[in-house]
Structures are given as structure tokens and as C-alpha cells.
GUGU-924273 format. One line per 2 residues: number of its first residue (from 1); their letters; for each residue x, y, z of C-alpha. Coordinates in steps of 0.2 Angstrom, whole numbers, plus 5000, padded with zeros to 4 digits. Example, Ala and Ser with C-alpha at 12.3 -4.5 7.8 and 13.67 -1.06 7.14 Angstrom:
# GUGU-924273
1 = as = 5062:4978:5039; 5068:4995:5036
This chain:
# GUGU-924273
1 = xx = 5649:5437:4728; 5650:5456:4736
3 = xx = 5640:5469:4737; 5650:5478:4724
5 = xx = 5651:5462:4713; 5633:5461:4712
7 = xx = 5630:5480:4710; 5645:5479:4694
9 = xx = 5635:5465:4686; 5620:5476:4686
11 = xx = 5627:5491:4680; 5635:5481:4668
13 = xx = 5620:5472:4662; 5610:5489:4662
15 = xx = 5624:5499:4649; 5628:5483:4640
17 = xx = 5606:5483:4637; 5608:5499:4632
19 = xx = 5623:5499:4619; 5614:5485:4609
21 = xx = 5597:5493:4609; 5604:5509:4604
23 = xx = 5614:5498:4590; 5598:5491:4581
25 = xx = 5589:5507:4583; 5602:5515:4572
27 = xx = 5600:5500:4562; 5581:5501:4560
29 = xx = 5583:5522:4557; 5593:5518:4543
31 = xx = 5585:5503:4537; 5568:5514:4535
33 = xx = 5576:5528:4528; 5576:5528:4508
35 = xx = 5592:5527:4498; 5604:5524:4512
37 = xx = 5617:5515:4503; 5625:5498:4508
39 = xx = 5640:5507:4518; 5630:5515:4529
41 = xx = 5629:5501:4545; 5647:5495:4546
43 = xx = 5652:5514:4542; 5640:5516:4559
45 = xx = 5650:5503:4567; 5668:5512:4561
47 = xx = 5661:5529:4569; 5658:5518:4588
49 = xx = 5675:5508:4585; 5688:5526:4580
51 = xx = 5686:5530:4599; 5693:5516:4606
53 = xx = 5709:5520:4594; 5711:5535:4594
55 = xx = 5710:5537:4613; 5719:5520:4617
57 = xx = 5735:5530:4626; 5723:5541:4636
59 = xx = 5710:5529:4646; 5720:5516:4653
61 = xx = 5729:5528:4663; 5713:5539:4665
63 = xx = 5705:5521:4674; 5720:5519:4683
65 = xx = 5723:5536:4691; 5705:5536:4700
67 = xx = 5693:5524:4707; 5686:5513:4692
69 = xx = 5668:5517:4701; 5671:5535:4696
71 = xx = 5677:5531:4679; 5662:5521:4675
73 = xx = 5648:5535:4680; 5658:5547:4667
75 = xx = 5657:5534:4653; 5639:5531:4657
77 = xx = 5638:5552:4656; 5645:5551:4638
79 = xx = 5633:5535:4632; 5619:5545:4638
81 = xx = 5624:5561:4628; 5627:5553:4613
83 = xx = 5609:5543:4615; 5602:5561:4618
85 = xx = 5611:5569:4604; 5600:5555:4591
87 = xx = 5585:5559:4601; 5587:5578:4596
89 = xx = 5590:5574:4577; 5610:5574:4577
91 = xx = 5617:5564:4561; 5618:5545:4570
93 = xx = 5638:5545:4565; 5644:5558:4573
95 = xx = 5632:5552:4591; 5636:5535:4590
97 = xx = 5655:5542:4588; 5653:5548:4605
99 = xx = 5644:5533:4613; 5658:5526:4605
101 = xx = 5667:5537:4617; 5659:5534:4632
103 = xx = 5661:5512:4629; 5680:5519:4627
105 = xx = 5682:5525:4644; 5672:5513:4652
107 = xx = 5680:5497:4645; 5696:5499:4654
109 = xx = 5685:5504:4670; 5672:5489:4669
111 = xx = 5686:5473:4668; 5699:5483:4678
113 = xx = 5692:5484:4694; 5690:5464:4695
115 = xx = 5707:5461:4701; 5705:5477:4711
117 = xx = 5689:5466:4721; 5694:5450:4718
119 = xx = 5710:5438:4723; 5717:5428:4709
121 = xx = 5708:5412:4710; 5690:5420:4709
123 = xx = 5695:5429:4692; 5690:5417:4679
125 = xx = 5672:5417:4689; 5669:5433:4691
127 = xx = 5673:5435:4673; 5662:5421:4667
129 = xx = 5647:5432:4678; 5653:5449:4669
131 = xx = 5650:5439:4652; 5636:5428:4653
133 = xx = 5626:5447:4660; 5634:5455:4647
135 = xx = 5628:5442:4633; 5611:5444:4643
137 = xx = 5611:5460:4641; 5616:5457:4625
139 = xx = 5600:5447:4620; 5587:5458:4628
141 = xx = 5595:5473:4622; 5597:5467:4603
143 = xx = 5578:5458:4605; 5569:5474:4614
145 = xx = 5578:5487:4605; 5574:5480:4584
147 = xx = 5557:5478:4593; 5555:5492:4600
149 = xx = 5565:5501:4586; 5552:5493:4573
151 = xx = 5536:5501:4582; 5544:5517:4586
153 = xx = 5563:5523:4586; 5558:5540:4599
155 = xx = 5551:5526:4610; 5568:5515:4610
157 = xx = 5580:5530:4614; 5571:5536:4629
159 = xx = 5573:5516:4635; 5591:5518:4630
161 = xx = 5593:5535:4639; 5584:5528:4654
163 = xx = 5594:5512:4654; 5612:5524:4655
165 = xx = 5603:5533:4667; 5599:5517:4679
167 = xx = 5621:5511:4676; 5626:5529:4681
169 = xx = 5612:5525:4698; 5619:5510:4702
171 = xx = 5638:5512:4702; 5637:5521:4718
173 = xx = 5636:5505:4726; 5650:5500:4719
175 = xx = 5666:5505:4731; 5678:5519:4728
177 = xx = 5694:5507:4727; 5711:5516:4729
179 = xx = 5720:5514:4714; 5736:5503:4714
181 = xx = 5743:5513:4701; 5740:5530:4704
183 = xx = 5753:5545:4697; 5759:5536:4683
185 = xx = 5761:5540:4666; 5749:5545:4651
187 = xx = 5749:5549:4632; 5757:5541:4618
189 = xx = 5774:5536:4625; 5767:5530:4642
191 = xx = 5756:5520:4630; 5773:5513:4618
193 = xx = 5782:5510:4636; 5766:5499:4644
195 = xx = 5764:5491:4625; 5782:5486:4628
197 = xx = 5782:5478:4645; 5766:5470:4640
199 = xx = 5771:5460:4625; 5788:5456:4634
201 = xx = 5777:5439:4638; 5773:5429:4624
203 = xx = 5757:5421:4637; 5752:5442:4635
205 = xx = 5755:5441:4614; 5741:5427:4613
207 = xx = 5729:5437:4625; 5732:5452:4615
209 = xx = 5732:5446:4598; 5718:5433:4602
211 = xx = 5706:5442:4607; 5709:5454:4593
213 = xx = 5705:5441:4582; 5689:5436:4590
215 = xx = 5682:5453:4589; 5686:5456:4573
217 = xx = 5679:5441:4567; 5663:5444:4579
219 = xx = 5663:5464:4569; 5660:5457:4552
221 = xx = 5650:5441:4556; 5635:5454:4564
223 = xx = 5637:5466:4549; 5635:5451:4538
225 = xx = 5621:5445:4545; 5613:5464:4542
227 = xx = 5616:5456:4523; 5616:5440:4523
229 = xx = 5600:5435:4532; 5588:5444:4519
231 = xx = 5599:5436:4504; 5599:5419:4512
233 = xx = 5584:5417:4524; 5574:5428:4516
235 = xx = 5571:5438:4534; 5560:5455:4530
237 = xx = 5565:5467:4545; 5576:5472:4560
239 = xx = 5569:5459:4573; 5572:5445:4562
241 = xx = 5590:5452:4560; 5590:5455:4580
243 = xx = 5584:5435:4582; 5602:5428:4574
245 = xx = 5611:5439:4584; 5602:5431:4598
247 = xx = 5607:5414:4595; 5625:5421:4594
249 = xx = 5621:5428:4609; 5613:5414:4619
251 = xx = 5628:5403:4613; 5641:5414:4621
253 = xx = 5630:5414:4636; 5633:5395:4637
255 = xx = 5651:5396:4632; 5654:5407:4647
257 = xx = 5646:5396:4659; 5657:5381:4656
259 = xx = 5672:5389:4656; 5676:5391:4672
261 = xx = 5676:5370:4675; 5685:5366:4656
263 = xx = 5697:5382:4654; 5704:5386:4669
265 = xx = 5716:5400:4671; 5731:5388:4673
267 = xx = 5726:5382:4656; 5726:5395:4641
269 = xx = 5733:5384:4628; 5716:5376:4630
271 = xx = 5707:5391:4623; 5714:5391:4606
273 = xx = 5705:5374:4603; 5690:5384:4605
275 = xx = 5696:5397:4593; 5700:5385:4580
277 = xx = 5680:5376:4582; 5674:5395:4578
279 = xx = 5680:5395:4563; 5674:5378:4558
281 = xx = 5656:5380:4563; 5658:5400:4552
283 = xx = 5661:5389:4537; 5648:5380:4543
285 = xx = 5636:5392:4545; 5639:5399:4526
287 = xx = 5633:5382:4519; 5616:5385:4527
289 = xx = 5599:5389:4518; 5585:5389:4532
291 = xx = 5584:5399:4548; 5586:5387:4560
293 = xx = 5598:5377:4557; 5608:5395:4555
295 = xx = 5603:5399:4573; 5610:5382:4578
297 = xx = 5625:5385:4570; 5626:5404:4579
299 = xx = 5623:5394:4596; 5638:5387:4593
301 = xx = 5650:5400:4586; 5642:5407:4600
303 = xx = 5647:5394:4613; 5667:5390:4605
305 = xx = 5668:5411:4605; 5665:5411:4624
307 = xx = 5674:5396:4627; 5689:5407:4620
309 = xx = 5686:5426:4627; 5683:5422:4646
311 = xx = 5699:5412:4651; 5707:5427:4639
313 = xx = 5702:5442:4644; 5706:5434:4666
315 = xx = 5722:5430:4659; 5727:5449:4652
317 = xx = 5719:5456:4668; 5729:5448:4679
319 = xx = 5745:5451:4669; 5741:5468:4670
321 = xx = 5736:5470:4687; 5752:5464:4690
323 = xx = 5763:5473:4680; 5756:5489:4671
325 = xx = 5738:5490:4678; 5723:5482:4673
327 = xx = 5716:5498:4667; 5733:5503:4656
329 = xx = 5731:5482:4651; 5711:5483:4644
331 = xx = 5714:5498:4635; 5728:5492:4626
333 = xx = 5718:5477:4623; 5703:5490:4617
335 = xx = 5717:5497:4606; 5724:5482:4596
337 = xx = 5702:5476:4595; 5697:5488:4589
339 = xx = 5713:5493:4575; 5709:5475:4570
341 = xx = 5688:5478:4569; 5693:5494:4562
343 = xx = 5702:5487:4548; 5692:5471:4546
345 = xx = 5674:5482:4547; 5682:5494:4532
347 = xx = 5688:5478:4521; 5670:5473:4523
349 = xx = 5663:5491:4522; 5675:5492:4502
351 = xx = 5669:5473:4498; 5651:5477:4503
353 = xx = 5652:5494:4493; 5659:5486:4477
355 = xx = 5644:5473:4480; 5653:5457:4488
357 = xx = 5641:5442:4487; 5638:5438:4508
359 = xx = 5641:5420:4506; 5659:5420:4502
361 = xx = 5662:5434:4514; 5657:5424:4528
363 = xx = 5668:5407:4519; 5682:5421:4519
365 = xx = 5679:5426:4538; 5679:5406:4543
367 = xx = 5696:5400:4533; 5702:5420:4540
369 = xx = 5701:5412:4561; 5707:5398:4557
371 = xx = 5723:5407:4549; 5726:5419:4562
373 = xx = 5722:5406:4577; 5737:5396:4571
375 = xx = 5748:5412:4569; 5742:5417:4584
377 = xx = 5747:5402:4595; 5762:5399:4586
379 = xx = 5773:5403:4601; 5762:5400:4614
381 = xx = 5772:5392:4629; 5766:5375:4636
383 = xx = 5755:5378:4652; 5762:5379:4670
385 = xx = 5764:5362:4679; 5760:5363:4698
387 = xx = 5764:5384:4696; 5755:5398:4701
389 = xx = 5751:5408:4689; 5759:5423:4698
391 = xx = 5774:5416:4696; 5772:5413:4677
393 = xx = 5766:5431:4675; 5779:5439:4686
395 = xx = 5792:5427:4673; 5782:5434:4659
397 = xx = 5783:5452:4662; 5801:5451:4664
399 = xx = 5804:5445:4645; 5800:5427:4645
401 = xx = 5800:5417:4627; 5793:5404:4620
């Protein structure tokens, strides 16, 4: 642990606060107001999402052509605008569009800069730290802002503001690291040419297409919960909502936490077992009637989710730390996300609209993972024996198949 380490894992943990409370604030403003139709909160979703799309070719570069510290204060800037622009009384669509911004540009800023302080063999624990602050954040932030939200939305945005305001703060402690990739390209075919080099490895194919998988799936289970919950459970307002998304959350905390000791690095072929229990414990969840045995079943869709993600997302940092930047590496990653949240978010945003009943949507998300984990995997090469995994990735980038 470093002084920059630690003053990253507070940063993070104050905007990652902040992104959820600001979330469920949204929620509860549209919740409370009268006739807002059913397409309203995943279309809220959609408007955070389009950024990290539509800017994908643009903020890779932009996080690898300056010190990442820098990069993360402007994203915090744009959060903070957008959280101010719902304070005013700006329509919550087009605000959150540009908070969705601000999480654009710092995405590629917050996991680049790991391999940029951290040697290879410290990755999968300094990413396991990131998360389980994250997921933290995660659970105070869904928990304090419904709360909060509930007794007074002007309340929770100044505690959202504030929170942005405190990341901004503390990332000057983090250190202005020369970029490794300075001076190179940008825009769309910059993006096509890094896009290409990446998927050259088939280990980079089942770290990009996994993790869009996860997050797509993760999109539409918490918009379902939005309907399922009051249908099912029979929950009455935003901070019973906010307590399922807390047993995801506690359950990714835990899955981060073992990671490091059951997935290592080395090991990636291990993470799609974890995949393939997500989706067995979604069907699960959609055959349950009472709250807690549906938090239980959240722990651990939480806990296989994490099991999955950590080891992932080291793996694609170090790939393209090594190859086209990690910056240019986690917005592409942003980019295929959030193209699949996109599309799975709209599909659910149609069947919502066109009154899709919420238990079959969530057997139709379960049997969906398990599909696309076995597509997913399908070429996956066997794990290196005895090798670094340099070497596998130095193999990889130069067009490796399996």
C-alpha cells in the first residue's frame, strides 16, 4: 500500500458514493412524481450509458495522453455539474446524460493508473481493494441516498455534490505519473487500430466479451428489481428497493475478497465457473417469494459476480498496459459494456413498456448468462503452465489463437 494507493481508494470510494446516491435520488424523484410511465428509470439508465459509447474512441487516449490524476479531477468536474444541473431543476435525462459523462472519462482514468503504480504481481490485489471500496461505496451510497432521497431529494444532491467535491480534493494526493503512452493516436480509427490489436488475443476476447456480459446482466437485474420487488415482495418505497441492491452489493464485496487467493491472475479460465454460478443462482432468485431468502440469493449472485470481474478486469489492464495502454484498454472495455447494457437496458426498457411480467424477465436474464458464458469461453485457451503472464500477453498481442 502507497500513499497514492490509499488516496485512489478514497477518491474512489467518495465518487463511486456519490454515483449511487445520485442514482436512487433520481429514482425516488421519479417514483414521487405522478404519471411517470414504466420507461422512465431504465430510459434514466440509457441517458448515463450513451456517453460511454458515443465517446469510447476519445477517452482512452485522452487518459493516456496526461497523468490519470488529472483526468480523474475533470471527470469529478463533470459528475458535479451534472449533480448541480438536477439541483437547479434541469430535466434528470439530459443531467444524468452528463454525469454519465464525467463516469466516461474517469473510467479509463480510475483502472488505468494501477498498472501505472503497481508491478504485475500486486494487480489482482490492488484490484480486489478498488472493488470491495467500490461495492462499499456502493452500499452506503444506494442505502444513504433512497434514504435520504425519501426524506428530502434537495437534501441528497447537496450530499452528492459534496461527495464529488471531496474525490476532486483528494486526487491531489494521488501522483502525477508520466504517461507510458503519450502522443499517440485518437478518434475513430485510432479506436478500430487498438480494437484490432486488442482482440488479436483470444485471453483479450473473453476479458472483453465477459465483462460485457456481466454488466449487461448486472443493468437489467437492478432495473428489474425497480419492478419486480413491489410485484413480488410487495416492498412500498425506494429504500426497500435500495436494501436488495445492497445484498448484491454486500455479495460482490465478499466475492472480491476471495479472489485474490482462488483466481489468481495466472488462472482466467477459473473465472468463467463463476460466471456460469451467476446465472444459476438469477434462476434462482426468480423462484423466490419472501424478502430474504431473495437477499440471500443477491449475496450470492453478488459473490459468483465478483468472483468473475476482479481476476477480469487485472487481466485486460495488464494486456493493455502492455500493448495499447491501459487507458485506450478500459475505454474499449467501457465501450463494448456499455453497447451491450445499452442494448440489453433498451430490450428491457421495449418489454417493460409493452408490460413484460418481471418474473420471466429475470428467468430470461439467468438462462441469457449462462448462454453467452459458454459462447464466451468457447475459445478460451488453457491457462499457462509455469509462465509468466507477460509472456502469455506479449504471445497474445502478437495474434495468438485458441
Amino acid at each position: 500500500m502507497t500513499r497514492g494507493l490509499y488516496a485512489l481508494l478514497v477518491a474512489q470510494f467518495l465518487t463511486a458514493f456519490a454515483d449511487n446516491a445520485i442514482l436512487f435520488t433520481a429514482i425516488a424523484m421519479v417514483l414521487n412524481a405522478p404519471g411517470t410511465g414504466a420507461w422512465y428509470i431504465p430510459a434514466l439508465q440509457s441517458a448515463f450509458l450513451i456517453a460511454f459509447v458515443v465517446l469510447a474512441p476519445w477517452v482512452g487516449p485522452f487518459a493516456d495522453n496526461r497523468p490519470k490524476a488529472v483526468v480523474l479531477m475533470i471527470g469529478n468536474l463533470l459528475k458535479g455539474a451534472g449533480a448541480l444541473l438536477i439541483l437547479v431543476g434541469l430535466e434528470p435525462l439530459l443531467a444524468y446524460a452528463l454525469v454519465g459523462v464525467g463516469a466516461a472519462v474517469y473510467g479509463p482514468a480510475k483502472y488505468g493508473i494501477l498498472p501505472e503504480m503497481l508491478p504485475h504481481d500486486r494487480l489482482v490485489q490492488a484490484n480486489s481493494l478498488i472493488e470491495g471500496s467500490t461495492i462499499v461505496a456502493i452500499i452506503a451510497g444506494t442505502v444513504v441516498g433512497a434514504r435520504v432521497a425519501d426524506a428530502s431529494i434537495h437534501s441528497a444532491l447537496l450530499v452528492v455534490v459534496a461527495c464529488y467535491g471531496l474525490s476532486l480534493a483528494t486526487t491531489f494526493l494521488i501522483p502525477r505519473i508520466t504517461p507510458r503512452h503519450a502522443g499517440e493516436g485518437r478518434g475513430v480509427r485510432h479506436f478500430i487500430d487498438m480494437m484490432r490489436t486488442l482482440f488479436a488475443s483470444s485471453r483479450a476476447r473473453f476479458v472483453m466479451l465477459g465483462t460485457s456480459l456481466f454488466w449487461a446482466a448486472a443493468a437489467v437485474l437492478r432495473l428489474l428489481l425497480v419492478a419486480w420487488a413491489p410485484v413480488v415482495l410487495l416492498t412500498r418505497n425506494t429504500a426497500d428497493i435500495a436494501d436488495l441492491t445492497l445484498a448484491l452489493a454486500i455479495g460482490i464485496v465478499i466475492g472480491a475478497v476471495l479472489v485474490p487467493k482462488l483466481i489468481p491472475i495466472e488462472r482466467l479460465r477459473r473465472a468463467r465457473l463463476a460466471a456460469y454460478a451467476m446465472g444459476v443462482f438469477i434462476l434462482v432468485l426468480s423462484q423466490i417469494e419472501a424478502v430474504w431468502p431473495a437477499r440471500a440469493a443477491l449475496v450470492f449472485v453478488g459473490i459468483t459476480g465478483g468472483l468473475f470481474m476482479v481476476p477480469v478486469n487485472a487481466a485486460l489492464q495488464e494486456i493493455g498496459h502492455l500493448t495499447i495502454g491501459s487507458g485506450g484498454a478500459v475505454a474499449l472495455q467501457n465501450f463494448f459494456e456499455n453497447v451491450a447494457m445499452l442494448t440489453t437496458v433498451g430490450v428491457y426498457t421495449f418489454a417493460a413498456a409493452n408490460g413484460a411480467p418481471p418474473v420471466a424477465s429475470i428467468v430470461t436474464v439467468g438462462i441469457l448468462v449462462l448462454i453467452a458464458t459458454f459462447l464466451v469461453s468457447w475459445h478460451l485457451p488453457p491457462d499457462p503452465n509455469g509462465k509468466g503472464q507477460e509472456s502469455v500477453i506479449a504471445r497474445g498481442a502478437g495474434g495468438e489463437t485458441g
